[in-house]
Biotite code that builds the C-alpha atoms (Angstrom):
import biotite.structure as struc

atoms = struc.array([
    struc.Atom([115.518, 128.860, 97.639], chain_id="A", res_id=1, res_name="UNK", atom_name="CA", element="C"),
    struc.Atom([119.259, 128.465, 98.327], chain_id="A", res_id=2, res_name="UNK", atom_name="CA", element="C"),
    struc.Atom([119.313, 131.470, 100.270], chain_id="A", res_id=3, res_name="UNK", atom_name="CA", element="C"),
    struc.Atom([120.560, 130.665, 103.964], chain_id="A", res_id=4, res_name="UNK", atom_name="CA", element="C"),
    struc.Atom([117.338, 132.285, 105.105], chain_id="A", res_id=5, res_name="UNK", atom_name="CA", element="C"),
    struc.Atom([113.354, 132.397, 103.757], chain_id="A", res_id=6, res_name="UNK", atom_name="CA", element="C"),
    struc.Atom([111.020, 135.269, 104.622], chain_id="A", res_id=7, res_name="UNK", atom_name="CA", element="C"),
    struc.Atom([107.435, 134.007, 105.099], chain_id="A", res_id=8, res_name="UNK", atom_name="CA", element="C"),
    struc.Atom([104.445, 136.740, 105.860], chain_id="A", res_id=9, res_name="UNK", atom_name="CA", element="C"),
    struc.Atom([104.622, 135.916, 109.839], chain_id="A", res_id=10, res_name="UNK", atom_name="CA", element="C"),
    struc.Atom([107.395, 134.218, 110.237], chain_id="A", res_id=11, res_name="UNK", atom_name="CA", element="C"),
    struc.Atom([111.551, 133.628, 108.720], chain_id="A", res_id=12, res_name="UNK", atom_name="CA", element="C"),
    struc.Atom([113.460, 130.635, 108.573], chain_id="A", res_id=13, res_name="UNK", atom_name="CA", element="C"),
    struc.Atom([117.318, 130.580, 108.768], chain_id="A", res_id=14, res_name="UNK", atom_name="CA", element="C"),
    struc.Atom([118.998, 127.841, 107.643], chain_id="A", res_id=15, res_name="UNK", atom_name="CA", element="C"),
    struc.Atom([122.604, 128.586, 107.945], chain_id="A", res_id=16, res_name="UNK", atom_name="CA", element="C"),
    struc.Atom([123.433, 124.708, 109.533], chain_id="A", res_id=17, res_name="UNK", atom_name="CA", element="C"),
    struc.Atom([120.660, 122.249, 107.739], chain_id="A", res_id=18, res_name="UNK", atom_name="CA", element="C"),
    struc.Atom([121.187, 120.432, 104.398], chain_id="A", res_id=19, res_name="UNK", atom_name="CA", element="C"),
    struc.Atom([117.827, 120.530, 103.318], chain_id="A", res_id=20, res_name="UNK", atom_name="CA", element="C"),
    struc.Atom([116.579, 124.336, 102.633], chain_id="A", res_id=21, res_name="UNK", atom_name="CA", element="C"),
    struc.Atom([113.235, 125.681, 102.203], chain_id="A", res_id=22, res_name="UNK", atom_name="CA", element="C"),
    struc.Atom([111.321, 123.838, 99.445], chain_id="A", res_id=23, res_name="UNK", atom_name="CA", element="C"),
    struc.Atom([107.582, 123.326, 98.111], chain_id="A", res_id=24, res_name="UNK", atom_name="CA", element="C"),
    struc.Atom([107.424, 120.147, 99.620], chain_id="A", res_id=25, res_name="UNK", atom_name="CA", element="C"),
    struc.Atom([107.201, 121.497, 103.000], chain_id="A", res_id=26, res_name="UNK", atom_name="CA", element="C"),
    struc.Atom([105.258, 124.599, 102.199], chain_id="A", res_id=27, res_name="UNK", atom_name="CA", element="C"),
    struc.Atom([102.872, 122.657, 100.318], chain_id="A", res_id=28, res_name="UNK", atom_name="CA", element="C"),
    struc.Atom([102.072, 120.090, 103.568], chain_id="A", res_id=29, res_name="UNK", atom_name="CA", element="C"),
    struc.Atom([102.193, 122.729, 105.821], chain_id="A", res_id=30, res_name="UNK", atom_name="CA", element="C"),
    struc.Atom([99.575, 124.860, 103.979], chain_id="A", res_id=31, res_name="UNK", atom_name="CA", element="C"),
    struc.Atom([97.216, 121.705, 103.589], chain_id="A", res_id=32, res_name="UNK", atom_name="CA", element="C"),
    struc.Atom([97.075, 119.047, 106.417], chain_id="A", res_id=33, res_name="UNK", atom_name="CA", element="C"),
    struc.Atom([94.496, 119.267, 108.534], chain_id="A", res_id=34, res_name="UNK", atom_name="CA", element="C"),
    struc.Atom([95.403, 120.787, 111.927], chain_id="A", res_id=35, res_name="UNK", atom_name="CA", element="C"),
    struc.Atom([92.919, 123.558, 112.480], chain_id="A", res_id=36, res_name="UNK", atom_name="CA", element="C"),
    struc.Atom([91.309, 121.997, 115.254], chain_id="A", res_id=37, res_name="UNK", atom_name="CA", element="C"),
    struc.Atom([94.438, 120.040, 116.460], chain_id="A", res_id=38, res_name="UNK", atom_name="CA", element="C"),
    struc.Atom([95.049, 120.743, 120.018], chain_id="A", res_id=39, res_name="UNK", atom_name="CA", element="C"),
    struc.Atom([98.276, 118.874, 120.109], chain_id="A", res_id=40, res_name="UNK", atom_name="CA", element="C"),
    struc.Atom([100.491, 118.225, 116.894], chain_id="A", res_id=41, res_name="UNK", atom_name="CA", element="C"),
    struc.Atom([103.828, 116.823, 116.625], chain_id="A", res_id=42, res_name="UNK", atom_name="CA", element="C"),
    struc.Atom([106.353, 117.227, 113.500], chain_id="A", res_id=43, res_name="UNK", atom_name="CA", element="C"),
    struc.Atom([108.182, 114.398, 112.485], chain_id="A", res_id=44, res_name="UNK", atom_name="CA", element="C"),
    struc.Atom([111.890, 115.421, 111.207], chain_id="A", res_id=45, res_name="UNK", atom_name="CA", element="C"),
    struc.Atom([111.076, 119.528, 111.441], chain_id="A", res_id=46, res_name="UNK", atom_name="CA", element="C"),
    struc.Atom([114.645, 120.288, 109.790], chain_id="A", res_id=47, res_name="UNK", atom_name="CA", element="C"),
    struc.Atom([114.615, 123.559, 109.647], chain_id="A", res_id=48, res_name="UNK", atom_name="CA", element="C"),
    struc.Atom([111.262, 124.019, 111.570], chain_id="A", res_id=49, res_name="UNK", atom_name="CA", element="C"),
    struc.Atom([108.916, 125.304, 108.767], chain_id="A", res_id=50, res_name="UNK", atom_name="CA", element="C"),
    struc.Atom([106.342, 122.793, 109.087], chain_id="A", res_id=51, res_name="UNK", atom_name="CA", element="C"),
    struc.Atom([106.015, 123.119, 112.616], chain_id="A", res_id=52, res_name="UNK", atom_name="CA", element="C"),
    struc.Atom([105.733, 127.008, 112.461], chain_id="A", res_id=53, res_name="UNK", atom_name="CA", element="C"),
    struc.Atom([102.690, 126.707, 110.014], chain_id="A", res_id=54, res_name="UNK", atom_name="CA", element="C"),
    struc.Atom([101.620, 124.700, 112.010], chain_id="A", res_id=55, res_name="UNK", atom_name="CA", element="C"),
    struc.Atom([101.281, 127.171, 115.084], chain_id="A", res_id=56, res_name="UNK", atom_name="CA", element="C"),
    struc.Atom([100.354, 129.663, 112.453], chain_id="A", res_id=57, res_name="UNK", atom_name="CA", element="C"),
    struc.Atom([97.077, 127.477, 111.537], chain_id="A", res_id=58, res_name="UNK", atom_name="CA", element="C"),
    struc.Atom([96.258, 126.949, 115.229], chain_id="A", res_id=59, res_name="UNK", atom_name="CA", element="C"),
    struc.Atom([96.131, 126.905, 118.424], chain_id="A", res_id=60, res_name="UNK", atom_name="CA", element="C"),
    struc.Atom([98.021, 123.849, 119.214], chain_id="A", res_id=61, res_name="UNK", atom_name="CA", element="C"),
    struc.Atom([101.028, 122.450, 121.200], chain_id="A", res_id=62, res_name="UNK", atom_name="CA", element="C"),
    struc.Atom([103.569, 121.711, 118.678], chain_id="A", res_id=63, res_name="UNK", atom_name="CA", element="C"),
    struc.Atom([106.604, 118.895, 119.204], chain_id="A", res_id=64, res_name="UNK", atom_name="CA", element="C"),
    struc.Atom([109.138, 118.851, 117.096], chain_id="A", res_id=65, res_name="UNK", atom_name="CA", element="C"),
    struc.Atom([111.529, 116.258, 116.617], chain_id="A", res_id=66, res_name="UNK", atom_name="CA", element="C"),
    struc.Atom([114.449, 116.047, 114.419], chain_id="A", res_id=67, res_name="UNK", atom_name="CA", element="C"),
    struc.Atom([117.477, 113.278, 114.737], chain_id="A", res_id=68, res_name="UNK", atom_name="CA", element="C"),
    struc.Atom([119.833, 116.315, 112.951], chain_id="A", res_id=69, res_name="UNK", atom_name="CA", element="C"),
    struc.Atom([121.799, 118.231, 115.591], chain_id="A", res_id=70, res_name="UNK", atom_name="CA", element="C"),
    struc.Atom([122.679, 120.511, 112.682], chain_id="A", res_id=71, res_name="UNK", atom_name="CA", element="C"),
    struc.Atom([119.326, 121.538, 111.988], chain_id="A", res_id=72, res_name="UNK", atom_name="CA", element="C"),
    struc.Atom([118.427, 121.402, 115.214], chain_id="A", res_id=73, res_name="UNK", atom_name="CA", element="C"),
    struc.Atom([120.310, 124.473, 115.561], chain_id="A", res_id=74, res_name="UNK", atom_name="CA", element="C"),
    struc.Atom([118.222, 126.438, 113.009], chain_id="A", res_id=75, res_name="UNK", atom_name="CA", element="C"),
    struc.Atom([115.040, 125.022, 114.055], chain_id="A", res_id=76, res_name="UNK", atom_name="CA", element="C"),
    struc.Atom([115.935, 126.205, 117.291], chain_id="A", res_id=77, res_name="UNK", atom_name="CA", element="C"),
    struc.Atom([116.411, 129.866, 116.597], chain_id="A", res_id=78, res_name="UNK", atom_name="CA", element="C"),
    struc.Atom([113.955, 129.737, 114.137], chain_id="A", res_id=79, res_name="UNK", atom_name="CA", element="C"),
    struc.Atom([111.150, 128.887, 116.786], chain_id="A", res_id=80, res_name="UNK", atom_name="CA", element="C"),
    struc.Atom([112.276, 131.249, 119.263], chain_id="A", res_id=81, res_name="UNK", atom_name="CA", element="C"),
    struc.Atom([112.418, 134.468, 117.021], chain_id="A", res_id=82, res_name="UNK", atom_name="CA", element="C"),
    struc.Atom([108.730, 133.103, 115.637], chain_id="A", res_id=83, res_name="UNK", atom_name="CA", element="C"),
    struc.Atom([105.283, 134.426, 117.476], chain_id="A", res_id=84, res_name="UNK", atom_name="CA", element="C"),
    struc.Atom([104.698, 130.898, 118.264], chain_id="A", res_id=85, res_name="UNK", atom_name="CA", element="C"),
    struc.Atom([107.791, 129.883, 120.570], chain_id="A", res_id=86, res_name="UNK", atom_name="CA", element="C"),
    struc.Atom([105.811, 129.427, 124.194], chain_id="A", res_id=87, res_name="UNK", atom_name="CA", element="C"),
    struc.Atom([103.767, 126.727, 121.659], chain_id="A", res_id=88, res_name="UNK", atom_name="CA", element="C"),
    struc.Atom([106.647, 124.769, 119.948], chain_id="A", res_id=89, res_name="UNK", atom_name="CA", element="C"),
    struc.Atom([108.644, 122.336, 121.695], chain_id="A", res_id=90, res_name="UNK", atom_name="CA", element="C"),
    struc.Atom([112.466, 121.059, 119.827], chain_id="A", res_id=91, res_name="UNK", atom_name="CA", element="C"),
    struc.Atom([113.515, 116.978, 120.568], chain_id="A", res_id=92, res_name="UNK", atom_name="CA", element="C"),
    struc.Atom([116.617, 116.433, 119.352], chain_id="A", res_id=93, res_name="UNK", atom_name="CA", element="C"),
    struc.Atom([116.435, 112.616, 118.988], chain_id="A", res_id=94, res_name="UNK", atom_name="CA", element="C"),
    struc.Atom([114.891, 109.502, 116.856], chain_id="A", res_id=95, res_name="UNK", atom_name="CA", element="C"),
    struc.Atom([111.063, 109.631, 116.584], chain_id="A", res_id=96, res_name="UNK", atom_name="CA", element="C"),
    struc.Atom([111.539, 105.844, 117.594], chain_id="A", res_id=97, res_name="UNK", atom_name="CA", element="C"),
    struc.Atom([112.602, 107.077, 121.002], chain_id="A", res_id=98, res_name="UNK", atom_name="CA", element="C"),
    struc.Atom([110.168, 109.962, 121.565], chain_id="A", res_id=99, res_name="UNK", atom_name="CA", element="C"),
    struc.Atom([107.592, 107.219, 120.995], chain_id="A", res_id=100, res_name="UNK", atom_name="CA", element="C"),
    struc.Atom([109.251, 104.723, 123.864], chain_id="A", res_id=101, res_name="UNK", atom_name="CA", element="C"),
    struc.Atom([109.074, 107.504, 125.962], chain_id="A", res_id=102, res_name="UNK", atom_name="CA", element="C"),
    struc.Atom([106.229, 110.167, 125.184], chain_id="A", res_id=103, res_name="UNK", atom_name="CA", element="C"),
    struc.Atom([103.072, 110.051, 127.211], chain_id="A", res_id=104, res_name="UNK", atom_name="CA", element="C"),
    struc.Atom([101.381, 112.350, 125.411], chain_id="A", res_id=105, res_name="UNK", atom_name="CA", element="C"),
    struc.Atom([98.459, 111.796, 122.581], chain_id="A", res_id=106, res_name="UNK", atom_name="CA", element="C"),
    struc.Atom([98.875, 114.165, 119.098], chain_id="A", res_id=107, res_name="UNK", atom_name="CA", element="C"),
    struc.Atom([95.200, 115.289, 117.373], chain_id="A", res_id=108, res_name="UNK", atom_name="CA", element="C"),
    struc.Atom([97.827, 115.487, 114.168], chain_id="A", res_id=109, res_name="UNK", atom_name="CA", element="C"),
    struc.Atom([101.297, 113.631, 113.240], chain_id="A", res_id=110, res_name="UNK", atom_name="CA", element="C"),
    struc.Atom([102.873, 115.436, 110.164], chain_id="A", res_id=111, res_name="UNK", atom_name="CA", element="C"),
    struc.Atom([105.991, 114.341, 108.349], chain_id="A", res_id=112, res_name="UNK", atom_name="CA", element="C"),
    struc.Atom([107.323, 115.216, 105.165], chain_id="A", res_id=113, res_name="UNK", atom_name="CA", element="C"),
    struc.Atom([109.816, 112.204, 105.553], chain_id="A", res_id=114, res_name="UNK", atom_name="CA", element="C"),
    struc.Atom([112.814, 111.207, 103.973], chain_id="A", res_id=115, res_name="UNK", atom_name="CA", element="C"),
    struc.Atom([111.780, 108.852, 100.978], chain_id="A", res_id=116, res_name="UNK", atom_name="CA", element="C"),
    struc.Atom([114.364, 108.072, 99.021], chain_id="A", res_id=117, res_name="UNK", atom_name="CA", element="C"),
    struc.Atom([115.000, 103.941, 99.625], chain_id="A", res_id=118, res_name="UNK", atom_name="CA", element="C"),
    struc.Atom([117.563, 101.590, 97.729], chain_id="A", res_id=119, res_name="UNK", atom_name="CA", element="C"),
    struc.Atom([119.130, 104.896, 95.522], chain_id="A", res_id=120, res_name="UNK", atom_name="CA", element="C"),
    struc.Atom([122.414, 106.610, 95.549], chain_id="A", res_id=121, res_name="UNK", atom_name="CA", element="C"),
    struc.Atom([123.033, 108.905, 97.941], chain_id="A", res_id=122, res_name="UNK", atom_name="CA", element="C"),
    struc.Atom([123.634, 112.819, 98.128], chain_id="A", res_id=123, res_name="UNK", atom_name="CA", element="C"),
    struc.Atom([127.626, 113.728, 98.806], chain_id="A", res_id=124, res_name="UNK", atom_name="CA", element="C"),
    struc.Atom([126.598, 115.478, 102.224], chain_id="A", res_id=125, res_name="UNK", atom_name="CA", element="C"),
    struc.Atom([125.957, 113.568, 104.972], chain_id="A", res_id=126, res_name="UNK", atom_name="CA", element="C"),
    struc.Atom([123.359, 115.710, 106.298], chain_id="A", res_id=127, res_name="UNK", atom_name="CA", element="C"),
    struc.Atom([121.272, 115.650, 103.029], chain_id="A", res_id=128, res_name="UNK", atom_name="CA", element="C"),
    struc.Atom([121.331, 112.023, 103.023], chain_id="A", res_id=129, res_name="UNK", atom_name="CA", element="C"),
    struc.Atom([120.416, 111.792, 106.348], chain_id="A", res_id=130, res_name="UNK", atom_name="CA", element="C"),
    struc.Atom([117.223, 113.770, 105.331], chain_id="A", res_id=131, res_name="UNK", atom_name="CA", element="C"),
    struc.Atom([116.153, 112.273, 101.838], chain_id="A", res_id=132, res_name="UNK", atom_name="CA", element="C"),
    struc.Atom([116.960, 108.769, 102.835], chain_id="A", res_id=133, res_name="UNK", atom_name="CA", element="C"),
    struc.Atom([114.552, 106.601, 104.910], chain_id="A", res_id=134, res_name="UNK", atom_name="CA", element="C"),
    struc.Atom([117.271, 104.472, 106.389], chain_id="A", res_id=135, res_name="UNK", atom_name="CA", element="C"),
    struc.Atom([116.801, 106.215, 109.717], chain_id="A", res_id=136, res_name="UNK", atom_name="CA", element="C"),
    struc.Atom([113.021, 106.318, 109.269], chain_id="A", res_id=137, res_name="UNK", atom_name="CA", element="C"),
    struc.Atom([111.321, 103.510, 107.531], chain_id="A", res_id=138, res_name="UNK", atom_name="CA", element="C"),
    struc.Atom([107.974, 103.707, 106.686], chain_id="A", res_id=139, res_name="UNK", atom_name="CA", element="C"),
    struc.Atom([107.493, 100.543, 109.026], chain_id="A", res_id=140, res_name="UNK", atom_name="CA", element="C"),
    struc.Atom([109.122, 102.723, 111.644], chain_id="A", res_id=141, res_name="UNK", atom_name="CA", element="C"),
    struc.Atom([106.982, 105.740, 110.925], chain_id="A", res_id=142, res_name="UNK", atom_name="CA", element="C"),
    struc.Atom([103.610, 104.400, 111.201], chain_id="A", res_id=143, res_name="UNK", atom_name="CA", element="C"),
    struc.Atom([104.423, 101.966, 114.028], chain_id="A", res_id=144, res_name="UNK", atom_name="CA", element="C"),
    struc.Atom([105.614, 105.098, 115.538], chain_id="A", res_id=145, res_name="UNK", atom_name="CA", element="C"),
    struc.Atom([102.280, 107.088, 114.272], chain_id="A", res_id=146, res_name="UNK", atom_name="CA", element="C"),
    struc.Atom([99.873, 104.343, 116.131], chain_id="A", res_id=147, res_name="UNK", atom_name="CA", element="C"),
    struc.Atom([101.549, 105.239, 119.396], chain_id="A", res_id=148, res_name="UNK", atom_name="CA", element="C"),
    struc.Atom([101.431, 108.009, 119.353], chain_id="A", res_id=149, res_name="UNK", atom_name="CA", element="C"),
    struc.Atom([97.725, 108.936, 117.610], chain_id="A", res_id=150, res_name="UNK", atom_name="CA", element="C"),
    struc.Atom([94.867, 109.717, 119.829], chain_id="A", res_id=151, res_name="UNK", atom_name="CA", element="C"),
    struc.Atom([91.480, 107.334, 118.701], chain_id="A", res_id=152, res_name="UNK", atom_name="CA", element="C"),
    struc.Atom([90.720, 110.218, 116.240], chain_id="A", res_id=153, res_name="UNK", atom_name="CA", element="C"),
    struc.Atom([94.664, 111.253, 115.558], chain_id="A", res_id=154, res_name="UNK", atom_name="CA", element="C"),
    struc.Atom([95.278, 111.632, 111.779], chain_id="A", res_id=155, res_name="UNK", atom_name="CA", element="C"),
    struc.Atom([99.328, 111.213, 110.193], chain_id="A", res_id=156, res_name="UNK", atom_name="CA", element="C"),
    struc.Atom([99.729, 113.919, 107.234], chain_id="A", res_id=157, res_name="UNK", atom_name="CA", element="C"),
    struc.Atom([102.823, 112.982, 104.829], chain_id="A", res_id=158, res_name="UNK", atom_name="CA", element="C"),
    struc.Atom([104.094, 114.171, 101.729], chain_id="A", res_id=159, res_name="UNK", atom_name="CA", element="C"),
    struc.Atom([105.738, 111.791, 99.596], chain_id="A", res_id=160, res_name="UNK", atom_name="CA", element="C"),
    struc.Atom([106.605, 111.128, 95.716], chain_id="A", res_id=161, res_name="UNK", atom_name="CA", element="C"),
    struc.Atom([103.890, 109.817, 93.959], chain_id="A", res_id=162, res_name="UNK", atom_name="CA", element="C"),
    struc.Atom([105.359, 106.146, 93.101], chain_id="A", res_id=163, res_name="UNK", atom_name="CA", element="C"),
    struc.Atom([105.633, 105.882, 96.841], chain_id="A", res_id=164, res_name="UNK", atom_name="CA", element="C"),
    struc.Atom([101.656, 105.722, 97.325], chain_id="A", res_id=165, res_name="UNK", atom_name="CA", element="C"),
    struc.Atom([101.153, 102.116, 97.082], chain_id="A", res_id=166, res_name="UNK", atom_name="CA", element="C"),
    struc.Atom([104.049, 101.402, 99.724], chain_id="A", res_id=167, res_name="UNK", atom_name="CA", element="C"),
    struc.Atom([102.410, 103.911, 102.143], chain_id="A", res_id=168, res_name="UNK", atom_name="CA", element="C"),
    struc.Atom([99.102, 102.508, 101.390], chain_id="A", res_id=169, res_name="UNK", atom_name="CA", element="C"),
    struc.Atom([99.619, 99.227, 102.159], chain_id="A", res_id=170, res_name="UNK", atom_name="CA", element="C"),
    struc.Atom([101.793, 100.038, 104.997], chain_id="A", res_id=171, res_name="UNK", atom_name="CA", element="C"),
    struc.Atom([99.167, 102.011, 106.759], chain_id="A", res_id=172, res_name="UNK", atom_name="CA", element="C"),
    struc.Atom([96.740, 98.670, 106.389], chain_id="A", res_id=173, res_name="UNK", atom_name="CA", element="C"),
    struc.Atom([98.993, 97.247, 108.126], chain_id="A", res_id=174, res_name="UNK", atom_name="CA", element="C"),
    struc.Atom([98.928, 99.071, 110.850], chain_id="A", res_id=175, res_name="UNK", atom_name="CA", element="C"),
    struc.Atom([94.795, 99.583, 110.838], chain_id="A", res_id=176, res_name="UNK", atom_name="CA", element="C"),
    struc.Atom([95.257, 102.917, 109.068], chain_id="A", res_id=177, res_name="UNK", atom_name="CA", element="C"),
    struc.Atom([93.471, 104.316, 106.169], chain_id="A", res_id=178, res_name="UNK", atom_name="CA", element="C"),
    struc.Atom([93.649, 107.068, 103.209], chain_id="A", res_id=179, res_name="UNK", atom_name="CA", element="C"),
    struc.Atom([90.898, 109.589, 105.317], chain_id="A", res_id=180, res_name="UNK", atom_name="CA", element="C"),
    struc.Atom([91.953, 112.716, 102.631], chain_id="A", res_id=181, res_name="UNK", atom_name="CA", element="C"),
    struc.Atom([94.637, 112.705, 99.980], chain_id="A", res_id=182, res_name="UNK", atom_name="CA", element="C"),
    struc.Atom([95.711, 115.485, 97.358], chain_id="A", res_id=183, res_name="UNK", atom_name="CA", element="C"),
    struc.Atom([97.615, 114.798, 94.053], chain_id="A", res_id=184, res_name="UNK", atom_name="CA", element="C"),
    struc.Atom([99.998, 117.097, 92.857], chain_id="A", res_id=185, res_name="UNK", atom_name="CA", element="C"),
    struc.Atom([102.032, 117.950, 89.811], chain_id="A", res_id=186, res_name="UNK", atom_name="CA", element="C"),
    struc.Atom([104.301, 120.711, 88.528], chain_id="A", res_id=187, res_name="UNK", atom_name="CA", element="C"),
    struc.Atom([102.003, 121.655, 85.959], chain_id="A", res_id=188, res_name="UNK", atom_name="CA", element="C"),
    struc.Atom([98.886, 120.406, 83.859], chain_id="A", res_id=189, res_name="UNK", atom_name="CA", element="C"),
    struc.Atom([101.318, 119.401, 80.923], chain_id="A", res_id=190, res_name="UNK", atom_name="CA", element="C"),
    struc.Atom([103.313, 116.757, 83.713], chain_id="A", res_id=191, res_name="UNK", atom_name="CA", element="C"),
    struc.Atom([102.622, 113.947, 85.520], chain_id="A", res_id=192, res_name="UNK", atom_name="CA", element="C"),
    struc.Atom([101.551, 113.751, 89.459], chain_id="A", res_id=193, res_name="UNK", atom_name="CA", element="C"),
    struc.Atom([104.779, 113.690, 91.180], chain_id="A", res_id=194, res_name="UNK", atom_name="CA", element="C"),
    struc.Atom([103.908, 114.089, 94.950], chain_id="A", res_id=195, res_name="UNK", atom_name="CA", element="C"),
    struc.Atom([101.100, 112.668, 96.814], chain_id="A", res_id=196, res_name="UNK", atom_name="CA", element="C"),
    struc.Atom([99.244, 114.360, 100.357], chain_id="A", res_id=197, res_name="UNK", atom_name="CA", element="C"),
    struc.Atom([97.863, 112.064, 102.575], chain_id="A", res_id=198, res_name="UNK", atom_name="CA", element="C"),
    struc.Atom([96.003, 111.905, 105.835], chain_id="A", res_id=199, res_name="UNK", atom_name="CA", element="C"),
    struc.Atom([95.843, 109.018, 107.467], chain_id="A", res_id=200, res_name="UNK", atom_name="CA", element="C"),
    struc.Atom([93.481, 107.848, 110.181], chain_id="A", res_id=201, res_name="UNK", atom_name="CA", element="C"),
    struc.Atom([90.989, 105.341, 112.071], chain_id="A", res_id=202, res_name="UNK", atom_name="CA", element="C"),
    struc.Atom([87.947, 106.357, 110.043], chain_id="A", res_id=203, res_name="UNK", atom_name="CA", element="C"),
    struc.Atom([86.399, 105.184, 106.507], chain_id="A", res_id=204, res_name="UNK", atom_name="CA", element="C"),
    struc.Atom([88.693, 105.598, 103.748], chain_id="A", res_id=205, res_name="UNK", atom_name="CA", element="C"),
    struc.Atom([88.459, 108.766, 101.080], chain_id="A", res_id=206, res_name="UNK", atom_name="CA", element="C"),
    struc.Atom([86.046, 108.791, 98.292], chain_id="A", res_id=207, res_name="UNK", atom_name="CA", element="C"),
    struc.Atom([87.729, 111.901, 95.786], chain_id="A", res_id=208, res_name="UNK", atom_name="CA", element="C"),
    struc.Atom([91.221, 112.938, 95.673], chain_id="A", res_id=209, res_name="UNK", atom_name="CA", element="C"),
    struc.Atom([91.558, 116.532, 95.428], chain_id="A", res_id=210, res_name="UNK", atom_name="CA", element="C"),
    struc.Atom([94.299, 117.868, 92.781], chain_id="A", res_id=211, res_name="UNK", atom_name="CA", element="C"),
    struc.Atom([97.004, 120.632, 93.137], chain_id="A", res_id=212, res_name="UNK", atom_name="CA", element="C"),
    struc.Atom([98.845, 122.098, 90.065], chain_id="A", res_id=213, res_name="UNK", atom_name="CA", element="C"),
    struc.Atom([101.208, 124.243, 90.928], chain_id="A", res_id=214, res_name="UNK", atom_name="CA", element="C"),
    struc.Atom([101.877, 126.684, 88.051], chain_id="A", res_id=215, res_name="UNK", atom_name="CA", element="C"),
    struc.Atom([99.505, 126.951, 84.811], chain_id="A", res_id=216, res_name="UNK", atom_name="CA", element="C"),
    struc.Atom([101.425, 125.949, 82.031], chain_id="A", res_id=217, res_name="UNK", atom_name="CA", element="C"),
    struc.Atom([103.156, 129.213, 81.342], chain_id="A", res_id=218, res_name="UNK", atom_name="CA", element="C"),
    struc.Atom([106.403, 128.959, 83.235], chain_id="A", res_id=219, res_name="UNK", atom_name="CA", element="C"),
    struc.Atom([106.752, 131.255, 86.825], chain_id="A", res_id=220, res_name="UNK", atom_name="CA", element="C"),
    struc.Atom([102.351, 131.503, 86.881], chain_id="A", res_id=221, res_name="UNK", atom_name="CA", element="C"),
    struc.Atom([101.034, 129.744, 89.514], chain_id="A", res_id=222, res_name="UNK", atom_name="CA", element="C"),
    struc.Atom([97.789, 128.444, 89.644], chain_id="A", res_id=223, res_name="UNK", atom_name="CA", element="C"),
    struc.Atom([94.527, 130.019, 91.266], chain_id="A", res_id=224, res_name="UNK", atom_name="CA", element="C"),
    struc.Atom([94.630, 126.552, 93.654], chain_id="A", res_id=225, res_name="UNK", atom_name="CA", element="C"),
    struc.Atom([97.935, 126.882, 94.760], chain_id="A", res_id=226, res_name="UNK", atom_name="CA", element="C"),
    struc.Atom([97.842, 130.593, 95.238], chain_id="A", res_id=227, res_name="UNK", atom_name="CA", element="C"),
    struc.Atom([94.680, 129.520, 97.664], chain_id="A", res_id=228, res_name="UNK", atom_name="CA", element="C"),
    struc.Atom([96.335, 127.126, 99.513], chain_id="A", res_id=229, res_name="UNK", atom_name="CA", element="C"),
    struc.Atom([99.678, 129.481, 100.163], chain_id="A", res_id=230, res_name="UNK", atom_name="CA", element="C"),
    struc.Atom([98.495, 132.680, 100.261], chain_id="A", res_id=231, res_name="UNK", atom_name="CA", element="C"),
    struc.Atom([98.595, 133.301, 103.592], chain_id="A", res_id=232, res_name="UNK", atom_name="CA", element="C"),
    struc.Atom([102.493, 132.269, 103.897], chain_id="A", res_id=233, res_name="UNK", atom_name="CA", element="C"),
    struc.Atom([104.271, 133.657, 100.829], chain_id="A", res_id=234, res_name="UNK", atom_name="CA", element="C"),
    struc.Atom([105.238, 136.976, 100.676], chain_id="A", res_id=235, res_name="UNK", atom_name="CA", element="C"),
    struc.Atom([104.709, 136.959, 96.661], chain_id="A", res_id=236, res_name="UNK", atom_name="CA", element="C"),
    struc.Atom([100.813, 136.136, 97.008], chain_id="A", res_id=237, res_name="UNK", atom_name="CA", element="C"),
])
């Protein structure tokens, strides 16, 4: 996926100017989070702009956008006005803390597929730190941020490593939140979970996790779950 653009069924993604590319992550989280009956959603760090895109793909919704990157601003940019969706996606280049001093608006959905990495060396570019590496978005920052700006029945969607889950867990108690859906997900069914989905909201906690594998265990075949879930964005399924 190094390619400076990515061809989706409805929809391409250039990404001539931003450090992080096209990856599963995103595709995954924008495939899965629950925003069919949003009416207002707002993307946390869009980067490039995928998320945001599925997004509008999924729904019917007012999408905001808000990335801290004036580099991939200028992908995410052109991205959303070339896509069908560009009278319903809206670009903020600036902190998510500041949208949330200033935003008067309520979101149905928050999704973020944030940058995670905390207390580890950092990538060579400046712009790929900037996007793995939470020291411009906390998780303190991102849920204080999320209670703002969620309506009474508002759900925040991340994606985030696995051995992150007890740190997002117990930050989202903090803030009154609970786990409302969460998927599990691994490479394949030989390795272990390495990301974690999870919606968070005002209402009773989850009871099952659901479980994504991504390919079978024969190398380049993907599994009849993740096909599901993706189908109706890659141009291979």
């Amino acid at each position: 996926m190094s390619n400076n653009y990515f061809c989706f069924k409805q929809f391409a993604v250039v990404q001539d100017n931003t450090a992080m590319k096209v990856g599963t992550d995103g595709v995954l989280l924008g495939a899965w989070c629950s925003c069919a009956n949003a009416r207002r959603v707002l993307d946390v760090g869009t980067g490039t702009g995928l998320i945001a895109m599925m997004v509008a793909q999924r729904s019917e919704a007012q999408v905001a956008a808000v990335e801290i990157d004036s580099s991939a601003c200028i992908d995410a940019v052109g991205n959303f006005g070339n896509s069908p969706w560009s009278d319903r996606i809206e670009l903020f280049n600036l902190p998510v803390q500041e949208f949330a001093d200033d935003c008067q608006d309520r979101f149905d959905l928050i999704v973020s597929n944030p940058p995670f990495f905390s207390n580890s060396l950092k990538a060579p570019s400046a712009g790929r730190a900037l996007a793995r590496h939470d020291d411009t978005l906390p998780v303190a920052d991102l849920f204080s941020c999320a209670i703002r700006l969620l309506n009474d029945n508002g759900r925040l969607s991340v994606i985030i490593p696995a051995d992150r889950l007890d740190d997002y867990d117990s930050e989202a108690a903090f803030h009154g939140l609970r786990p409302v859906r969460r998927a599990m997900v691994r490479p394949n069914p030989s390795l272990p979970f390495h990301r974690a989905m999870v919606e968070y909201g005002y209402g009773d906690s989850f009871t099952t996790d659901e479980i994504i594998t991504i390919e079978t265990d024969e190398h380049g075949v993907y599994s009849s779950e993740y096909i599901a879930l993706t189908r109706d964005f890659y141009l291979k399924f």
